[in-house]
C-alpha positions in Angstrom: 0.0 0.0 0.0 1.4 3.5 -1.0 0.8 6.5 1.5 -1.7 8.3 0.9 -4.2 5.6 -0.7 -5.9 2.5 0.4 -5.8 0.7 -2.6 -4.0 -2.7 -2.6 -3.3 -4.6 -5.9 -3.0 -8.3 -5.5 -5.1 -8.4 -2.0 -8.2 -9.9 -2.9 -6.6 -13.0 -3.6 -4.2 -13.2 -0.4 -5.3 -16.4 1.6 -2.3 -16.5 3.8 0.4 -14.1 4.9 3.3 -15.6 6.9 4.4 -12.8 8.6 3.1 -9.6 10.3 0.1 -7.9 8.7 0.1 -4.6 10.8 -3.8 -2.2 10.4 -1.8 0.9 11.8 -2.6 3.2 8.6 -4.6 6.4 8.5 -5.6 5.3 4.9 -6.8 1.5 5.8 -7.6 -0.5 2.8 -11.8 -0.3 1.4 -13.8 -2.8 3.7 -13.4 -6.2 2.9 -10.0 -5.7 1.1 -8.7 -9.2 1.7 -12.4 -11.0 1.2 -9.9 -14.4 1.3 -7.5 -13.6 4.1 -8.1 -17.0 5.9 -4.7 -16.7 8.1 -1.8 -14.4 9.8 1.2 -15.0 11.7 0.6 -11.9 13.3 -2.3 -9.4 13.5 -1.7 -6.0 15.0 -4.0 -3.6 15.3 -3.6 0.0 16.1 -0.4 0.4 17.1 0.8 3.8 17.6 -2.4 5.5 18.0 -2.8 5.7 14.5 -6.7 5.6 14.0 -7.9 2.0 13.3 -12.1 2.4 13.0 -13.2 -0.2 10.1 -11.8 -4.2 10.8 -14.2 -5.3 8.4 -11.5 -5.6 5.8 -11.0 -9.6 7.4 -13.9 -11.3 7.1 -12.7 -14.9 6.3 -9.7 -14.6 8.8 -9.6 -17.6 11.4 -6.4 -18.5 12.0 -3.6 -16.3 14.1 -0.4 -18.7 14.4 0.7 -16.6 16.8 -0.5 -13.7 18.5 -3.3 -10.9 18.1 -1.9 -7.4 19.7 -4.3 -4.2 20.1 -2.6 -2.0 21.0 -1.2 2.0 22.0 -4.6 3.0 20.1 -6.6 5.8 21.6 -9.6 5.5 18.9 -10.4 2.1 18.4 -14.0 1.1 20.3 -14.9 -2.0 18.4 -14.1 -5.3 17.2 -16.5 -5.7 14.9 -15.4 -7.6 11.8 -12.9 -9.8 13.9 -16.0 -12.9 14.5 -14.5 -15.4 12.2 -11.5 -15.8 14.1 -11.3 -19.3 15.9 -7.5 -20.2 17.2 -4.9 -17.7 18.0 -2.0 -19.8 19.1 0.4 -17.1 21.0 -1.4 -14.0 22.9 -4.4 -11.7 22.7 -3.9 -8.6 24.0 -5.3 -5.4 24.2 -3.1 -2.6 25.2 -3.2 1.2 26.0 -6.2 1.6 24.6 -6.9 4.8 26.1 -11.0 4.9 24.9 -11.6 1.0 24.5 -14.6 1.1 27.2 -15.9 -2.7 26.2 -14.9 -5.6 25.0 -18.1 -7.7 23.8 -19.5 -9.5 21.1 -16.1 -10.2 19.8 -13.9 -12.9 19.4 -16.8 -15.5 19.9 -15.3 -18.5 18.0 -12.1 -18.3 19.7 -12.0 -21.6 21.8 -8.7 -21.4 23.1 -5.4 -19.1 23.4 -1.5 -19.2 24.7 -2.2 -16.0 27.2 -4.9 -13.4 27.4 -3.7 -10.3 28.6 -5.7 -6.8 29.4 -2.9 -4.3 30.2 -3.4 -0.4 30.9 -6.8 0.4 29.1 -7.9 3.7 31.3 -11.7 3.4 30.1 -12.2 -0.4 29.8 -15.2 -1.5 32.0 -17.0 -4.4 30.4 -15.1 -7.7 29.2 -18.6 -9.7 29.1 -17.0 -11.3 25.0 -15.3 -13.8 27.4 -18.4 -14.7 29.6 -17.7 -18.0 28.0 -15.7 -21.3 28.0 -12.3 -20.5 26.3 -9.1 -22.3 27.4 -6.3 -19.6 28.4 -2.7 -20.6 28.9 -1.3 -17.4 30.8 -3.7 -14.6 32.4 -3.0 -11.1 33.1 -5.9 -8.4 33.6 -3.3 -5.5 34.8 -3.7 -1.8 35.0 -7.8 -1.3 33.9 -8.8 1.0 36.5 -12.3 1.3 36.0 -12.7 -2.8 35.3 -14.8 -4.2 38.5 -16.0 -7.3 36.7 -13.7 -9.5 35.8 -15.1 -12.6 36.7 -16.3 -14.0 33.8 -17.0 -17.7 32.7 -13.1 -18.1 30.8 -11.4 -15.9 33.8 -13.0 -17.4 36.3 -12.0 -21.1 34.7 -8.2 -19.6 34.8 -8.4 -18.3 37.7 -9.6 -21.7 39.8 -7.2 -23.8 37.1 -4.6 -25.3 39.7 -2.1 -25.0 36.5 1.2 -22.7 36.5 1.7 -19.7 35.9 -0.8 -18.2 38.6 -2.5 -15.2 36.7 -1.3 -12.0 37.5 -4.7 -9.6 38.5 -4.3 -6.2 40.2 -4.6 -2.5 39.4 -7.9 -3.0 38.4 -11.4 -1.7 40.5 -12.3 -3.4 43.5 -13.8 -6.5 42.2 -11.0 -7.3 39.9 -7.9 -6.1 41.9 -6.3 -9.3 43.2 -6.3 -12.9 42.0 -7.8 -13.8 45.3 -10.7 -11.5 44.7 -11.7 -13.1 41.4 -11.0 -16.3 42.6 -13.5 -16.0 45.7 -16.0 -13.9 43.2 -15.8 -17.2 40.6 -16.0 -19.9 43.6 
C-alpha cells in the first residue's frame, strides 16, 4: 500500500500471509479488502495511535499462528469484523487503549489461546465477549482502572485452574484487583 491511498493490488486473492500484517494506517484498505485472508502470523492492530475504525477488511480470517496485539490506540471502540476468528496460538492482548470502554461480542469463536492479557486500558469496564468457555494458557488483567468485573465464565476457569503460571490480577477496581478477589468472586 502506497501513503496516501488505500488501494492494494493483488489483495483480494491473499489467503495467507506468513508474517506480520500490521492495520496501523490512516488510509486502511476499502472494507473487505482481503475477502480471502483465511490466516496471519501476526495481527496488529492500532499500534501507535494511528486511528484503526473499520476491521471489516478480514472477514474470512480464522487463524492467528501466533499472536493478536491491540494496541497504543486511543480511537479504536470496536471489534467488529474480527468474529470469524477461531484459534490464535500465542497471545491476545489489548493494550493502551486509552477509549476502549468494552470488549463484547467479539472474538466469539475463539476456543482457546496461549495467554490473554488486558494491560493499561484507562476506560475499559466491560469484558462480558469472554463470559464464555475458552481455554487460556497465561492470564494477566493489569492496569484497567475502571474494570470491576472481571469474573467471567473463561477468567473465572483460569483463575480456579490449579495449573502454573498463577494469573497475574491487580490494578484494576475493587472486584477485579487481586487474583484472590476473582478467585472468591468465581467460587
Amino acid at each position: 500500500m502506497t501513503s496516501g491511498t488505500n488501494q492494494l493490488t493483488g489483495a483480494a486473492q491473499l489467503t495467507r500471509i506468513d508474517g506480520h500484517l500490521l492495520l496501523g494506517s490512516p488510509n486502511l484498505p476499502a472494507p473487505n479488502a482481503f475477502p480471502v485472508l483465511g490466516v496471519v502470523h501476526d495481527l496488529l492492530i492500532g499500534l501507535d495511535n494511528v486511528p484503526t475504525i473499520n476491521l471489516n477488511i478480514l472477514p474470512a480470517l480464522d487463524t492467528v499462528v501466533n499472536n493478536l496485539q491491540v494496541g497504543a490506540n486511543s480511537t479504536l471502540t470496536s471489534f467488529a469484523g474480527l468474529n470469524a476468528i477461531e484459534y490464535i496460538g500465542g497471545w491476545l492482548l489489548f493494550d493502551d487503549c486509552e477509549d476502549l470502554v468494552t470488549i463484547t461480542n467479539a472474538f466469539q469463536s475463539v476456543d482457546t489461546c496461549g495467554k490473554l492479557w488486558i494491560d493499561q486500558n484507562d476506560a475499559l469496564t466491560d469484558i462480558s465477549a469472554f463470559d464464555r468457555s475458552m481455554g487460556i494458557g497465561n492470564l494477566q488483567v493489569t492496569n484497567n482502572p475502571l474494570l470491576s468485573y472481571c469474573h467471567v465464565q473463561a477468567i473465572c476457569e483460569r483463575v480456579v485452574a490449579p495449573i502454573p503460571p498463577n494469573p497475574a490480577i491487580y490494578g484494576n477496581a475493587t472486584g477485579c484487583d487481586t487474583e484472590f478477589e476473582v478467585y472468591d468472586l468465581c467460587t
